[in-house]
mmCIF entry with sequence, helices, sheets and N, C-alpha, C, O atoms, coordinates in Angstrom:
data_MODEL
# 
_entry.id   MODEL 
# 
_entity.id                         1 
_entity.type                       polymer 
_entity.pdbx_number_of_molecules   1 
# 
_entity_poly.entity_id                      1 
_entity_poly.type                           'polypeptide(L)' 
_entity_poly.nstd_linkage                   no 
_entity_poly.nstd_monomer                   no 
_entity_poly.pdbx_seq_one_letter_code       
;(UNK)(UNK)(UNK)(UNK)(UNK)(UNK)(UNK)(UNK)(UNK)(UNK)(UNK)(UNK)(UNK)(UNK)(UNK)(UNK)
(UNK)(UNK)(UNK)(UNK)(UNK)(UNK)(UNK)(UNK)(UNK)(UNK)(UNK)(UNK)(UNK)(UNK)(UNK)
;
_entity_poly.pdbx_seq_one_letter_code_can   XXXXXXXXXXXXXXXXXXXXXXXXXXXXXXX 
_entity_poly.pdbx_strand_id                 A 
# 
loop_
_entity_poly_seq.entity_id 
_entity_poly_seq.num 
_entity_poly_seq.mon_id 
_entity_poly_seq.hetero 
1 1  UNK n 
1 2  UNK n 
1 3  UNK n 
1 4  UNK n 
1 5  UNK n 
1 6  UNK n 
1 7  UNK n 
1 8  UNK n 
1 9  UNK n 
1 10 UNK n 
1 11 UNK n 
1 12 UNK n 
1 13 UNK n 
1 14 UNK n 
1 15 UNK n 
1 16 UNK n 
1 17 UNK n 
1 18 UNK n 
1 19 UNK n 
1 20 UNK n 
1 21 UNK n 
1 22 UNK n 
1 23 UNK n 
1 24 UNK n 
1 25 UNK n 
1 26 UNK n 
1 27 UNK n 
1 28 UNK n 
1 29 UNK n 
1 30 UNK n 
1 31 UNK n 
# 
_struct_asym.id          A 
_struct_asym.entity_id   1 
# 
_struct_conf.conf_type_id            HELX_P 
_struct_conf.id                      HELX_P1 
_struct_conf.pdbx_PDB_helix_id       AA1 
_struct_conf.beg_label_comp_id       UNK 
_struct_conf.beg_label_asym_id       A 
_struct_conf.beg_label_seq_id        6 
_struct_conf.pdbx_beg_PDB_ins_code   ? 
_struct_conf.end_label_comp_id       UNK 
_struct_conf.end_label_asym_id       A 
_struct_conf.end_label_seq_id        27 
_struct_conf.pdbx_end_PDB_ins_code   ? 
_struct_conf.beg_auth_comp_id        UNK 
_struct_conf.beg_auth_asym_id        A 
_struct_conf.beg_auth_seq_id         6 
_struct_conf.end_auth_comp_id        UNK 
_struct_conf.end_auth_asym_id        A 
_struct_conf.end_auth_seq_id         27 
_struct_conf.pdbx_PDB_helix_class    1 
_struct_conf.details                 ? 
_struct_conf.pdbx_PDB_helix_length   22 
# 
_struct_conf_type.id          HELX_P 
_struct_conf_type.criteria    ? 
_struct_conf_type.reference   ? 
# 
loop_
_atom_site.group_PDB 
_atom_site.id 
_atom_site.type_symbol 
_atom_site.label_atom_id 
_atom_site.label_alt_id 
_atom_site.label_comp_id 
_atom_site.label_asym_id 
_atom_site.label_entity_id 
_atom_site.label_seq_id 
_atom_site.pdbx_PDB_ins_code 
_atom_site.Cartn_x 
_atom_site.Cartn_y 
_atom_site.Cartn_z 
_atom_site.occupancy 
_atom_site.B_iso_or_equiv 
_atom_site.pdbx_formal_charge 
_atom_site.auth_seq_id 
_atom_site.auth_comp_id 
_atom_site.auth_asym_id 
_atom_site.auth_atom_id 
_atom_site.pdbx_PDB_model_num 
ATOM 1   N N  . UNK A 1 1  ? 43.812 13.001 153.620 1.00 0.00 ? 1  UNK A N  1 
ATOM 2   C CA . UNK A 1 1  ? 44.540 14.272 153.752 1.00 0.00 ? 1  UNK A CA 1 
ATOM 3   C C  . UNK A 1 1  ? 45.798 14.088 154.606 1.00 0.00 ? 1  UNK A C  1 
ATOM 4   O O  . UNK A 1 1  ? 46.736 14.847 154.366 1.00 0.00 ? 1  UNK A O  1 
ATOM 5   N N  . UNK A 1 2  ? 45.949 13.067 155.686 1.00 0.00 ? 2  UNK A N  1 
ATOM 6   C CA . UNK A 1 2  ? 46.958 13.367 156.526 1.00 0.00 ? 2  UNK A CA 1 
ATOM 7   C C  . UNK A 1 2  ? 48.031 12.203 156.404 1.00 0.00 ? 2  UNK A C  1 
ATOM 8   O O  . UNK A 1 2  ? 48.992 11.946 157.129 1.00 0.00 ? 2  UNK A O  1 
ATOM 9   N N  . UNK A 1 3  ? 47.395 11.359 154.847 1.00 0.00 ? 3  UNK A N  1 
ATOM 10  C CA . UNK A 1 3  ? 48.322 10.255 154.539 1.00 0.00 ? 3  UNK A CA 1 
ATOM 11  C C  . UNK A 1 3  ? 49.267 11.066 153.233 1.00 0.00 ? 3  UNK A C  1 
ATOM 12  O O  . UNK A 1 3  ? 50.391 10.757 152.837 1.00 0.00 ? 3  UNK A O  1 
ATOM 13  N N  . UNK A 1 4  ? 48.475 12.057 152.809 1.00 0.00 ? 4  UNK A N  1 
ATOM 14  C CA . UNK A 1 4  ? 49.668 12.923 151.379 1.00 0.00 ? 4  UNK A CA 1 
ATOM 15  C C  . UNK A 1 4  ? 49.998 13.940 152.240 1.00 0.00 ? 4  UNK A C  1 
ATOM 16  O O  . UNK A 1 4  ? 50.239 14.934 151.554 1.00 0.00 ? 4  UNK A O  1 
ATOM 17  N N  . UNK A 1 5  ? 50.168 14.249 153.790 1.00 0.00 ? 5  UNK A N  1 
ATOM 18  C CA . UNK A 1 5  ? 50.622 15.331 154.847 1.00 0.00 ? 5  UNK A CA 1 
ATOM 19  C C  . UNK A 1 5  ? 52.408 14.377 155.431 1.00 0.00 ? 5  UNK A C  1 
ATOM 20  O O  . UNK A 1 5  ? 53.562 14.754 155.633 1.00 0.00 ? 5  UNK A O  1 
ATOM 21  N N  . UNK A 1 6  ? 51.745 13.200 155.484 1.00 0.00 ? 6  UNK A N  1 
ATOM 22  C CA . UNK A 1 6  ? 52.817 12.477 155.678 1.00 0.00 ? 6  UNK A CA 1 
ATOM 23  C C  . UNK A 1 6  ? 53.660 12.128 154.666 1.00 0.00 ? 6  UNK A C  1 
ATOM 24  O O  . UNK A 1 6  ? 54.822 12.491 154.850 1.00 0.00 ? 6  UNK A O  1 
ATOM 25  N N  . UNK A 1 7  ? 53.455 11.574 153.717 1.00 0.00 ? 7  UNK A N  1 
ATOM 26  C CA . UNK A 1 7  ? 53.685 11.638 152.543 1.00 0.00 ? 7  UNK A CA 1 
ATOM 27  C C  . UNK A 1 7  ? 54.865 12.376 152.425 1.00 0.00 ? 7  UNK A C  1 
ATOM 28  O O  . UNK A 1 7  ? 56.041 12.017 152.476 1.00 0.00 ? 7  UNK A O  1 
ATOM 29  N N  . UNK A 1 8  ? 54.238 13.703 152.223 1.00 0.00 ? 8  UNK A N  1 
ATOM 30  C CA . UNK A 1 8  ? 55.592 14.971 152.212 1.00 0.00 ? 8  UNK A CA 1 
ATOM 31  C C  . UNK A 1 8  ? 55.912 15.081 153.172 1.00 0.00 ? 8  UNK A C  1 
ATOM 32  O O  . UNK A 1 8  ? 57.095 15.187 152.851 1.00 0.00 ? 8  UNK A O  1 
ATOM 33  N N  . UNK A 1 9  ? 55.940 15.181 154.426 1.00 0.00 ? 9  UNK A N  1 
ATOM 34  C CA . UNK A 1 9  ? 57.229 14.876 155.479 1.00 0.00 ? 9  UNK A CA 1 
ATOM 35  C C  . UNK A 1 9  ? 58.067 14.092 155.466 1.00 0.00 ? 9  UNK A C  1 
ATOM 36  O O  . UNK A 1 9  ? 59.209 14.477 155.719 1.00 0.00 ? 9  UNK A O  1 
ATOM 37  N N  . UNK A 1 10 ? 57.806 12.615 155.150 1.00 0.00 ? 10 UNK A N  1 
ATOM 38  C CA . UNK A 1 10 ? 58.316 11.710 154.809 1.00 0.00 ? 10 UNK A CA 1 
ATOM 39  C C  . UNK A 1 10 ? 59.334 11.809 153.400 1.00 0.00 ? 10 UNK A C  1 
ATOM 40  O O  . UNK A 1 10 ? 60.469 11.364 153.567 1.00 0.00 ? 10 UNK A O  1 
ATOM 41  N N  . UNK A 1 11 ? 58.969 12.418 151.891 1.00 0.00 ? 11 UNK A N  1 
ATOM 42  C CA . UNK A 1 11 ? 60.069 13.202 150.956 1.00 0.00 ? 11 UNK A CA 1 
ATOM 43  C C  . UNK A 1 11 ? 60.727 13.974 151.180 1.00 0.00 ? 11 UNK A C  1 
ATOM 44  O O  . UNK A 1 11 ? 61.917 13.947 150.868 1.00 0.00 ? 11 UNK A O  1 
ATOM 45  N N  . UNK A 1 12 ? 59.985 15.216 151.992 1.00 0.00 ? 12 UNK A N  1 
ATOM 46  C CA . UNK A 1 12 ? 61.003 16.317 152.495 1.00 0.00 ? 12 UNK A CA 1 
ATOM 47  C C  . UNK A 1 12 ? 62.056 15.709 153.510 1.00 0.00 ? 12 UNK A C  1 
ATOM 48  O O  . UNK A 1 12 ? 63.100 16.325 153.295 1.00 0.00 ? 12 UNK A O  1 
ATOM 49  N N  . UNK A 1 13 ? 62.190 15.104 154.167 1.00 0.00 ? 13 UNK A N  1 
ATOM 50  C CA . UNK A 1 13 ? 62.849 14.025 155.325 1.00 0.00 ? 13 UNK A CA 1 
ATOM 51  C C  . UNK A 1 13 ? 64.176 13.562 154.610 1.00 0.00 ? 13 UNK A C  1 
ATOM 52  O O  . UNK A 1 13 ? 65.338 13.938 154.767 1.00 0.00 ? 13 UNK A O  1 
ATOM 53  N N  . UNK A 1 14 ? 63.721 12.793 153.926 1.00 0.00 ? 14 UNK A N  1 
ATOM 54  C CA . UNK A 1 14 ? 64.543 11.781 152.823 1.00 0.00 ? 14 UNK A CA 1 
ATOM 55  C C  . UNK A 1 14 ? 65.166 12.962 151.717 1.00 0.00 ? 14 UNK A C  1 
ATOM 56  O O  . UNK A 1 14 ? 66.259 12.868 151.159 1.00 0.00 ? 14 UNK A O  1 
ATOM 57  N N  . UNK A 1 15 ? 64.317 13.940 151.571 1.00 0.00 ? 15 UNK A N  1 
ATOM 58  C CA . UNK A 1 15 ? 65.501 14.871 150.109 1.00 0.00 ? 15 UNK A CA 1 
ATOM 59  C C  . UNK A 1 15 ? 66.540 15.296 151.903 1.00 0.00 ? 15 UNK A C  1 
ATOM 60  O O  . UNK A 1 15 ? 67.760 15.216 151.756 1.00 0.00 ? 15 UNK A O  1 
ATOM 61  N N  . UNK A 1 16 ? 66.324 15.473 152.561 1.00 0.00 ? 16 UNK A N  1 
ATOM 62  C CA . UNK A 1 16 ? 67.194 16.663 153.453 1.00 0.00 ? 16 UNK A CA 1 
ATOM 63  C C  . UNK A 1 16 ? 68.302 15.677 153.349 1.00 0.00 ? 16 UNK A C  1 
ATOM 64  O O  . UNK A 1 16 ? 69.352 15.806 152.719 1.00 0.00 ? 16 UNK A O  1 
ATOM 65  N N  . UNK A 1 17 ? 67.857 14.558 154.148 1.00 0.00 ? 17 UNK A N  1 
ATOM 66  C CA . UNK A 1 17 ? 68.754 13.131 154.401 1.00 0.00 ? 17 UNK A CA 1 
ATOM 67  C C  . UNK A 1 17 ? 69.838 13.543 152.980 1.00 0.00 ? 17 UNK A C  1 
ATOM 68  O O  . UNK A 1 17 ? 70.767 14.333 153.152 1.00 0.00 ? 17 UNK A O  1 
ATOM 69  N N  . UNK A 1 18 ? 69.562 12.869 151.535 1.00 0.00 ? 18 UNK A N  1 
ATOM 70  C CA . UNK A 1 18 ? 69.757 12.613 150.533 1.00 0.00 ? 18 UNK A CA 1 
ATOM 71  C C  . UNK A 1 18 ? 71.343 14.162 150.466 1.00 0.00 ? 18 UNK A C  1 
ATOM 72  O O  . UNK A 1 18 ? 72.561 13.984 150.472 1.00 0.00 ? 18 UNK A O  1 
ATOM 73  N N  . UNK A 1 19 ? 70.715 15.213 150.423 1.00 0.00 ? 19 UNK A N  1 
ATOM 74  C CA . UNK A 1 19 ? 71.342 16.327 150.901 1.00 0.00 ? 19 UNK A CA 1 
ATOM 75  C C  . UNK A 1 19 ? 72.164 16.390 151.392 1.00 0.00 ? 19 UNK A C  1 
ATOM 76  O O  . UNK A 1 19 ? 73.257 16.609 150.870 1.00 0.00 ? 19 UNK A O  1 
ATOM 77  N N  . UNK A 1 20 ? 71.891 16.167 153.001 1.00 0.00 ? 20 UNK A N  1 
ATOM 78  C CA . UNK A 1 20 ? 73.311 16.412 153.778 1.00 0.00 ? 20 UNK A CA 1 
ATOM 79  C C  . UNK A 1 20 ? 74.146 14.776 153.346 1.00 0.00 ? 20 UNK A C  1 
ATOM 80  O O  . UNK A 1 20 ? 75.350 14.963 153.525 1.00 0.00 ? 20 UNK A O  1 
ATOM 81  N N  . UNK A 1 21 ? 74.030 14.095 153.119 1.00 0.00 ? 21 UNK A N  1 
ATOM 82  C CA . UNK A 1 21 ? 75.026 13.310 152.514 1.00 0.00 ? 21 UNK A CA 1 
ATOM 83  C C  . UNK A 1 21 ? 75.919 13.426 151.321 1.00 0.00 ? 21 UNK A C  1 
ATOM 84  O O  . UNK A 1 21 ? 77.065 12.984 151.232 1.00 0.00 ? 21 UNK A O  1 
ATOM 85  N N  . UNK A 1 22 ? 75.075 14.241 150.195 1.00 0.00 ? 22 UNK A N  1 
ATOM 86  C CA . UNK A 1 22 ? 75.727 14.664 149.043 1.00 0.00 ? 22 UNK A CA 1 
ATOM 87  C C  . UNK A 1 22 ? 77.031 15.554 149.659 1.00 0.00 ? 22 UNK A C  1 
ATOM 88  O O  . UNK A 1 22 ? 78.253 15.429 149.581 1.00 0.00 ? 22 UNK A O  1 
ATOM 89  N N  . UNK A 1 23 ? 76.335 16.290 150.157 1.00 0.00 ? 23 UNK A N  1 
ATOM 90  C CA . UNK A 1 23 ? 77.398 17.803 150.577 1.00 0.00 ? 23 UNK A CA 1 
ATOM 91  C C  . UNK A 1 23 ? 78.580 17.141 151.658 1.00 0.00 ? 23 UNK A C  1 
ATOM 92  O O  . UNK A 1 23 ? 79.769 17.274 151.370 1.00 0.00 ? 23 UNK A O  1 
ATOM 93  N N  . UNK A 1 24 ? 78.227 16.526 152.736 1.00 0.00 ? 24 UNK A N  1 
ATOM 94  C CA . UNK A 1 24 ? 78.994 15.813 153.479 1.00 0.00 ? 24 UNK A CA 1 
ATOM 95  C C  . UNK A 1 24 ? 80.414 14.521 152.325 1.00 0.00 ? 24 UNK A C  1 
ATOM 96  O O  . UNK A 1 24 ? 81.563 14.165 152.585 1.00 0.00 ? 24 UNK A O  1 
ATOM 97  N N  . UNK A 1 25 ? 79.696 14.302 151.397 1.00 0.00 ? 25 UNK A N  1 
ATOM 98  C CA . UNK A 1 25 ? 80.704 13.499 150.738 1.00 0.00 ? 25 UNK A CA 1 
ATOM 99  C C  . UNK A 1 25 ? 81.616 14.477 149.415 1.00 0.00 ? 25 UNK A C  1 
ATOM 100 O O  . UNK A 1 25 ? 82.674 14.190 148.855 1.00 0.00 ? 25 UNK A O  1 
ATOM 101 N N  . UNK A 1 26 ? 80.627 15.803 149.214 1.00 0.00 ? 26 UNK A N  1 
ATOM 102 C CA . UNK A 1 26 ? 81.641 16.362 148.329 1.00 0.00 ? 26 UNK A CA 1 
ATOM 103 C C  . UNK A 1 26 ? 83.000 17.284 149.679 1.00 0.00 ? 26 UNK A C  1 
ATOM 104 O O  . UNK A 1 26 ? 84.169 17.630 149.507 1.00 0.00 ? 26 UNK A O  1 
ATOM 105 N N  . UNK A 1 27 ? 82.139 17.372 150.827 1.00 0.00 ? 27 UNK A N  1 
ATOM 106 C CA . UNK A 1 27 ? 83.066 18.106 151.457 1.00 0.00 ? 27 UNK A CA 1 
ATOM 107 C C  . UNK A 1 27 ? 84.616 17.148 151.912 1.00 0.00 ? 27 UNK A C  1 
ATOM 108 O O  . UNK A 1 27 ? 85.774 17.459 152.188 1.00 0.00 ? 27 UNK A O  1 
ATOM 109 N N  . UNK A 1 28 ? 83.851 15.885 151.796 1.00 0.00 ? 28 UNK A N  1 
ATOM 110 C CA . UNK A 1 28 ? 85.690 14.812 152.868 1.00 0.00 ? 28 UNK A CA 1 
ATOM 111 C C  . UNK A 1 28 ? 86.029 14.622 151.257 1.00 0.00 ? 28 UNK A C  1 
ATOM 112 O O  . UNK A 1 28 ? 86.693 13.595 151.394 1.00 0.00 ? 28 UNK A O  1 
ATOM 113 N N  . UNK A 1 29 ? 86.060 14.928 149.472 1.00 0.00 ? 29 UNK A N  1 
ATOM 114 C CA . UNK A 1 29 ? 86.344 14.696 148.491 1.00 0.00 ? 29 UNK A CA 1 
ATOM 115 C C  . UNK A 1 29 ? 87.478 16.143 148.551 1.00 0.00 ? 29 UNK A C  1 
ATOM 116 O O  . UNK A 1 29 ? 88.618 16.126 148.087 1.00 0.00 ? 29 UNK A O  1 
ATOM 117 N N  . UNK A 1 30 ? 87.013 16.994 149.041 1.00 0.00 ? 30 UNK A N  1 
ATOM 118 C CA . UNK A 1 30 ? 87.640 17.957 148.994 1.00 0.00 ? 30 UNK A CA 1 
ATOM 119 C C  . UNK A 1 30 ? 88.557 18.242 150.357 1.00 0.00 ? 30 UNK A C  1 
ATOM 120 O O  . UNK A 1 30 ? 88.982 19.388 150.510 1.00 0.00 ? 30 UNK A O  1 
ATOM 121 N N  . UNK A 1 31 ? 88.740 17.647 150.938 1.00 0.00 ? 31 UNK A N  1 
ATOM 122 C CA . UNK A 1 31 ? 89.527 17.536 151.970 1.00 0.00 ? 31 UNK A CA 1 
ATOM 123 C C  . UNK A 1 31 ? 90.729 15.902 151.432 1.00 0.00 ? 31 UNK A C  1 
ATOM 124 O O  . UNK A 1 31 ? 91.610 15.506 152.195 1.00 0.00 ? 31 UNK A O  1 
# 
């Protein structure tokens, strides 16, 4: 139970990561 608890902390972590990089690189594209 607390290895598929980590699991998704560990995806949710990495999509946020994944995220603020997308947005961070469309924002200096648009600058």
């Amino acid at each position: 139970m607390t290895l598929i608890l980590d699991y998704l902390i560990l995806c949710s972590f990495t999509f946020g990561l994944v995220t603020a990089l997308y947005i961070g690189l469309k924002t200096i594209k648009l600058i």
